[in-house]
C-alpha positions in Angstrom: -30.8 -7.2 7.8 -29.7 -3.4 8.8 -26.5 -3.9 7.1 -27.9 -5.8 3.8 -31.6 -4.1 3.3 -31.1 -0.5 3.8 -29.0 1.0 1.3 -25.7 3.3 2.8 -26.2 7.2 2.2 -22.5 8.3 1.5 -21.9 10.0 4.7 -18.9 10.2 6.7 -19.8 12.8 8.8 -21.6 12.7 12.4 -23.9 15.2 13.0 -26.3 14.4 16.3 -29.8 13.3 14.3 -31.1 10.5 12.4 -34.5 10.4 10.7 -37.3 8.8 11.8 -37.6 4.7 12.1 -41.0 5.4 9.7 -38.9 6.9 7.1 -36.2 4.1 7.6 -38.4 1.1 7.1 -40.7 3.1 4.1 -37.4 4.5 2.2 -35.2 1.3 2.9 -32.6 4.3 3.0 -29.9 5.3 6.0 -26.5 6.8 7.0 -24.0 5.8 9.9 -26.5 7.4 12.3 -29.9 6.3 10.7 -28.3 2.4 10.7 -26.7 2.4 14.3 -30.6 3.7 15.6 -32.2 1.2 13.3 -29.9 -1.5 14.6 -30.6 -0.6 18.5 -34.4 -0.3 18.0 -34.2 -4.1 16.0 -32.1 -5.2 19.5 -33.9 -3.7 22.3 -37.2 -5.3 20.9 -35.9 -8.6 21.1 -34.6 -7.8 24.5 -31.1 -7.1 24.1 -29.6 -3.1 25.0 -26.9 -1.6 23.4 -25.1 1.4 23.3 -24.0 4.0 20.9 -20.6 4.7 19.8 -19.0 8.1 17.6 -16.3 6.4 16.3 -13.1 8.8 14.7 -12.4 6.1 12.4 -8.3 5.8 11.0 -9.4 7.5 7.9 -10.5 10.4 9.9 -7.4 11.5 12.1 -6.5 11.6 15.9 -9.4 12.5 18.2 -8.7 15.1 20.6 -11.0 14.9 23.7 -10.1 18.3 24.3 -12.0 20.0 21.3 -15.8 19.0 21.5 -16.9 19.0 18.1 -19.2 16.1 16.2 -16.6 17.0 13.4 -13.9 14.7 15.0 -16.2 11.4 14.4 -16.8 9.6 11.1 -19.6 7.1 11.7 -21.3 5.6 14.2 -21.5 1.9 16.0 -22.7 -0.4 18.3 -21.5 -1.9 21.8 -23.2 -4.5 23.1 -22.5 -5.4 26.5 -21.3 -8.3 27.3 -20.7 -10.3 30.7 -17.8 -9.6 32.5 -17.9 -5.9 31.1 -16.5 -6.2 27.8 -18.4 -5.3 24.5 -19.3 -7.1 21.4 -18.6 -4.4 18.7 -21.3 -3.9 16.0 -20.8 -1.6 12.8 -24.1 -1.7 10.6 -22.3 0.5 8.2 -20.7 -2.6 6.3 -21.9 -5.2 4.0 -21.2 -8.6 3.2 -19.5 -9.5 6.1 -19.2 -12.1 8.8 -21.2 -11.2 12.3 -18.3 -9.3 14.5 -16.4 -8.2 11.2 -14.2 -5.2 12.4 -13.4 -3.3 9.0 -10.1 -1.5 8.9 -11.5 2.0 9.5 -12.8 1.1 13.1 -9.3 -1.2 14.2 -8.4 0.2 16.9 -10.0 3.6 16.6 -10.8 6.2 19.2 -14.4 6.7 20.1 -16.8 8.1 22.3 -19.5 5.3 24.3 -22.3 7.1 25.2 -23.8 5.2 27.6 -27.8 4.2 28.1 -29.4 7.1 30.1 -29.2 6.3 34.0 -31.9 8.4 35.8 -32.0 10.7 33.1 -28.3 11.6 32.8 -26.5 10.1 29.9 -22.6 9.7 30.4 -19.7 9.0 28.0 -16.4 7.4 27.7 -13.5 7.5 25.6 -12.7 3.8 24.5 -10.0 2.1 22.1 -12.0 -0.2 19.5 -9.9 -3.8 19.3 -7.6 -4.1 16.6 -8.5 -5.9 13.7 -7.4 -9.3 13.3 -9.2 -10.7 10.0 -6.8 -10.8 7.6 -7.8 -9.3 3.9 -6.0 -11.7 1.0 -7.0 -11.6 -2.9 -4.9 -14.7 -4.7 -4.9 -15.5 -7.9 -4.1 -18.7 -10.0 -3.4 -18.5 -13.4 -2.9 -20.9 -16.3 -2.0 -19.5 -19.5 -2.6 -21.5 -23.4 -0.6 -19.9 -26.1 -2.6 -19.5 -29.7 -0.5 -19.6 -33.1 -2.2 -15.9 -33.1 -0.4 -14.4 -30.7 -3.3 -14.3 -28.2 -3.3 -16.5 -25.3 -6.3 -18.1 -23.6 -5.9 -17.5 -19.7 -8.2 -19.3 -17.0 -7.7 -17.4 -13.9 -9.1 -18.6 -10.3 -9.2 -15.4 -7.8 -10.0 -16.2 -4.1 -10.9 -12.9 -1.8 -11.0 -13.2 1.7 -11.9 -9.8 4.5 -11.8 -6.4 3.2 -11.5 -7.4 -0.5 -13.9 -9.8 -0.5 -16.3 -7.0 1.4 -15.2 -4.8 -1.2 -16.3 -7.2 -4.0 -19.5 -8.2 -2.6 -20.6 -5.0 -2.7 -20.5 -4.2 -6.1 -21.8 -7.8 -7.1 -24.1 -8.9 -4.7 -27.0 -6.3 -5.4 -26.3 -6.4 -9.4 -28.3 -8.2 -11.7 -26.4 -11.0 -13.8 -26.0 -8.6 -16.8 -24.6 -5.8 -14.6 -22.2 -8.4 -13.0 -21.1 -9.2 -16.5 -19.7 -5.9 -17.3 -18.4 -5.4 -14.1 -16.3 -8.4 -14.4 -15.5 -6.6 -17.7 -14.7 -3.1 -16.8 -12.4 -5.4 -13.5 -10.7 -7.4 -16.1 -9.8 -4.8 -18.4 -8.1 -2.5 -15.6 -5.7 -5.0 -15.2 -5.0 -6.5 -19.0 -5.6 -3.9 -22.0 -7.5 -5.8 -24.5 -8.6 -9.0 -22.6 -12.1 -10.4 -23.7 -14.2 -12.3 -20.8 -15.7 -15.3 -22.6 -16.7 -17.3 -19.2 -17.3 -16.7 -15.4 -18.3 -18.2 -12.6 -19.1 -16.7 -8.9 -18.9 -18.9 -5.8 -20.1 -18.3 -2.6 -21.3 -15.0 -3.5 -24.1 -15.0 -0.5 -22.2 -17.2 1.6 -20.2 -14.9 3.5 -18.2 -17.2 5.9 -16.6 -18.4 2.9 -13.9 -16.6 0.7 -15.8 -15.2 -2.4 -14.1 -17.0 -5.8 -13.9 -16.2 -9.3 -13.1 -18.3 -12.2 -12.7 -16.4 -15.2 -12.3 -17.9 -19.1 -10.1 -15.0 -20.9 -8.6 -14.1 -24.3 -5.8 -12.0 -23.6 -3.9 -10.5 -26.6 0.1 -9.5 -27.0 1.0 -12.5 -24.6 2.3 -14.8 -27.3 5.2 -13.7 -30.0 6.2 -16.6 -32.5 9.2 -16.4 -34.1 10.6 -19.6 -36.4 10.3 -22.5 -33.3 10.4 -20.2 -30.9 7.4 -19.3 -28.7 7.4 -16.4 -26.1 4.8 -15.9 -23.4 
């Protein structure tokens, strides 16, 4: 729900606030800060602590623990402690992913736990986040039709699995179906000058313990040149 419902303010900065829960729930609006709050607040009510992390994700540089700065950190997460005193790992800043996903910005990243207040004083730790270990794959199967017209007609089925999948989901999965559409569009034509979507299909959109799949219907143009009996593709 904190990841889904609240749409992501383009921050990549830390800076030691967060509005208030109020504004959150009314404005359906947060950043890396707003989101990790947001996310303990939902947990502790249902009786389960966390903990807060600044995370210097790999996109941000090395953290030095010598320079005390918010500057160093990019976002913010959750630890949720677990028995035997490891941590469940919790980043509301993605989307469309399944629970535990680490995305690549937080594998193996330095951060900073700050622990639950203890008798007033709150203490931190520098910690290593696990490395990531889901693996991010887009394949694609093509079968191509040659036309006497020199265009071809392509059916193309694209399977996305981690990161590119997240990445997908993203753009789609709030969209209406016309906005979809010319998404697919704008995707298609990036990659083939002058291809025309005539069908598509999305599967398991929502569903995101399953790879997200396309199945495109495209004319492509400039495949096909006939020459006499000859046919090149």
């Amino acid at each position: 729900h904190v990841q889904q419902d609240f749409r992501m303010l383009p921050s990549r900065d830390v800076y030691g606030r967060t509005h208030s829960i109020k504004w959150m729930l009314d404005e359906k609006v947060a950043d890396n800060e707003d989101k990790a709050v947001l996310l303990m607040t939902a947990l502790k009510v249902i009786g389960i602590e966390s903990d807060a992390a600044l995370v210097s994700g790999k996109d941000g540089g090395s953290l030095n623990p010598k320079f005390f700065s918010l500057s160093q950190f990019t976002h913010t997460i959750l630890a949720v402690p677990q028995t035997g005193g490891s941590y469940q790992w919790l980043d509301p800043n993605v989307a469309n992913v399944p629970f535990g996903f680490v995305p690549w910005q937080d594998s193996g990243a330095e951060a900073l736990l700050i622990k639950d207040p203890k008798n007033g004083i709150v203490t931190g730790e520098m910690v290593t986040l696990p490395t990531k270990s889901e693996l991010s794959i887009s394949r694609y199967k093509s079968s191509v039709k040659p036309r006497l017209d020199g265009k071809a007609d392509v059916d193309v089925e694209a399977e996305f699995l981690g990161e590119d999948a997240a990445d997908l989901r993203t753009e789609l999965v709030p969209a209406a179906e016309f906005a979809r559409k010319e998404y697919l569009e704008k995707w298609i034509a990036r990659r083939r000058n002058g291809a025309f979507l005539r069908t598509y299909a999305i599967e398991n959109l929502e569903d995101i313990e399953k790879p997200l799949l396309l199945k495109l219907g495209l004319e492509i143009p400039g495949l096909v040149t006939n020459a006499d009996e000859v046919v090149l593709v």
